[in-house]
C-alpha positions in Angstrom: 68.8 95.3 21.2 71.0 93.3 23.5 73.3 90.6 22.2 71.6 87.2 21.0 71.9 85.2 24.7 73.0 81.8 22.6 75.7 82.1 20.0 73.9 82.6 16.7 74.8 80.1 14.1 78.1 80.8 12.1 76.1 81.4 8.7 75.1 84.3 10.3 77.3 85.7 11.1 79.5 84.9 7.9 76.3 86.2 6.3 76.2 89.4 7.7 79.9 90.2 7.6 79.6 89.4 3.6 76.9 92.2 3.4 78.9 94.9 5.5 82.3 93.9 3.1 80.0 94.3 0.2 78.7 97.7 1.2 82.5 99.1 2.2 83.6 97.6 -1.0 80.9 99.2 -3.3 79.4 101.9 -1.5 75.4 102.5 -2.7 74.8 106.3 -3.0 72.5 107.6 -0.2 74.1 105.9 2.7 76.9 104.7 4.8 76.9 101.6 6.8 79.4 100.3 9.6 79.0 98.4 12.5 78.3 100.4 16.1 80.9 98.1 17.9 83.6 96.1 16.0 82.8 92.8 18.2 79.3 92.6 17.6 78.1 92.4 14.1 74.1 92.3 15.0 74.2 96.1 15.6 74.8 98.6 12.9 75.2 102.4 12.3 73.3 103.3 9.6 73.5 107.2 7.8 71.3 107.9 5.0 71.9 110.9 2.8 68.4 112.8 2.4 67.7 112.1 -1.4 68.1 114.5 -4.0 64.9 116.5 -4.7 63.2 115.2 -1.7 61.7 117.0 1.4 64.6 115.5 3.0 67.4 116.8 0.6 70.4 117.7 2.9 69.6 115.8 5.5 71.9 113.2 7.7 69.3 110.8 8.9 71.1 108.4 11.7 69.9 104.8 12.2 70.8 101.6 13.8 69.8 98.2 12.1 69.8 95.5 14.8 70.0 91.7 13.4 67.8 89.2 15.6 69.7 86.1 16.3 67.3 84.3 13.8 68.9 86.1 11.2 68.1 85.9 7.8 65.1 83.8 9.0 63.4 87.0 10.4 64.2 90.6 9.1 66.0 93.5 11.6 64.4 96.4 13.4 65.6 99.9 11.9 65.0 102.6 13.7 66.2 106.1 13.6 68.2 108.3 15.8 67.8 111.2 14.5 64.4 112.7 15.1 61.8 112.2 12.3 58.4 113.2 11.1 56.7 110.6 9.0 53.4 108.5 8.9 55.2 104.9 8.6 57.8 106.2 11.1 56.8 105.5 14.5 57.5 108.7 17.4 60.6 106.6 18.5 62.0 106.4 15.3 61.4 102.7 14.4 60.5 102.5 10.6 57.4 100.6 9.4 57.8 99.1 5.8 56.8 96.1 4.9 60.3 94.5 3.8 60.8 94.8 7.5 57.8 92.8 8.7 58.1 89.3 9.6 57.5 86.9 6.9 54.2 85.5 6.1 50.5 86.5 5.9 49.7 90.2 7.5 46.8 89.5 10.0 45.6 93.2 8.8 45.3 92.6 5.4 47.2 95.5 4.4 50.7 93.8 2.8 51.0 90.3 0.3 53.1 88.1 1.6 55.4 88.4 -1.0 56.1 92.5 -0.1 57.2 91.7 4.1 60.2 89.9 5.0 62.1 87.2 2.6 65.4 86.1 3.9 66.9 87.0 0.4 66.7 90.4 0.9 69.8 92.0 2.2 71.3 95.5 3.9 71.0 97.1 0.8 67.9 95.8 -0.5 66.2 97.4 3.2 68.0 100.2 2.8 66.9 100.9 -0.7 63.7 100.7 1.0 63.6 103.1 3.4 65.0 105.7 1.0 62.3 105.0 -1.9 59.7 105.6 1.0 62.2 109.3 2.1 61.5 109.7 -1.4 57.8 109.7 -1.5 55.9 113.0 -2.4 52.7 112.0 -0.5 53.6 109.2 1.9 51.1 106.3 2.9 48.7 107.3 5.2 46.3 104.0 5.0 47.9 102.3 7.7 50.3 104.7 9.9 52.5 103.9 12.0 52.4 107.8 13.3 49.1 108.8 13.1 49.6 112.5 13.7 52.2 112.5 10.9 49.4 110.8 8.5 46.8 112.8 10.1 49.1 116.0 8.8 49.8 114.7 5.1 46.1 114.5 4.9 44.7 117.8 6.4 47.6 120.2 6.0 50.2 119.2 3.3 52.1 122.3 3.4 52.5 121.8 7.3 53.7 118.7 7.2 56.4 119.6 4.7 57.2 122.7 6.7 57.8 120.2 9.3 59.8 117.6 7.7 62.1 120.5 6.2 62.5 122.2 9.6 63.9 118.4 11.0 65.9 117.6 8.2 67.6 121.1 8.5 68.4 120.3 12.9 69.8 116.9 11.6 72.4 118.7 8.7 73.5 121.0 11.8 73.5 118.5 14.6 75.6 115.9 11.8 78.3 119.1 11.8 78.3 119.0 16.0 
């Protein structure tokens, strides 16, 4: 995401650099957070730690978080760099839960309002998120955002934890590189 083309208001940025002090201060176990570039605080480097007794135990999942220039308004895209097999992570790593969806009513009827996008939630509060979903034994499949990865989890469990194990093992070697 490039940088906001208008100077985003000052709460924001105040608000943001609040969260990224809180989360240096008082680290929350399962993952790091920093900013990609020390100028711009709209982009950040994001490592979770696969969760204990998980598929992705051992695992150094890389993300970036990028903060629209409407934020806390509207939530920010995460998306993974490291590469990932799941049914509510898209094939270019962009990760599809509903805390991240824009706030209001879903036009598919699948999320409340009250489960997308509020602007109280915070770093933490998303990434506690994306870990509960790492943490899932049978992920969603009702409305994929990879529908091979859901087609998988339905038809051939054991595959699709073969292949989830197999990416979280690349990602503990390539975090060693």
């Amino acid at each position: 995401m490039s940088k906001p083309s208008t100077p985003a208001p000052a709460s924001n940025t105040i608000l943001l650099r609040r969260q990224l002090t809180e989360l240096t201060k008082r680290p929350v176990e399962g993952f790091s957070a920093g900013l990609v570039d020390d100028n711009d605080l709209y982009e950040w480097e994001i490592l979770v730690i696969g969760p204990p007794d998980t598929l992705y135990e051992g695992g150094f999942l890389k993300a970036r978080l990028s903060f629209p220039p409407e934020f806390p308004l509207l939530p920010p895209k995460m998306r993974f760099l490291t590469e990932m097999w799941h049914p509510n992570i898209y094939s270019d790593g962009v990760v599809c839960v509903s805390i991240l969806h824009a706030p209001g009513d879903d036009q598919y009827g699948y999320e409340d309002a009250g489960e997308r996008w509020m602007p109280v939630h915070t770093v933490e509060s998303i990434l506690i998120s994306v870990i509960s979903l790492l943490s899932s034994d049978t992920p969603n499949t009702d409305s994929p955002a990879n529908v091979e990865a859901a087609i998988q989890v339905r038809n051939d469990i054991k595959g699709y934890r073969k292949q989830v194990r197999r990416l979280v093992r690349k990602s503990a070697e390539e975090a060693f590189d």
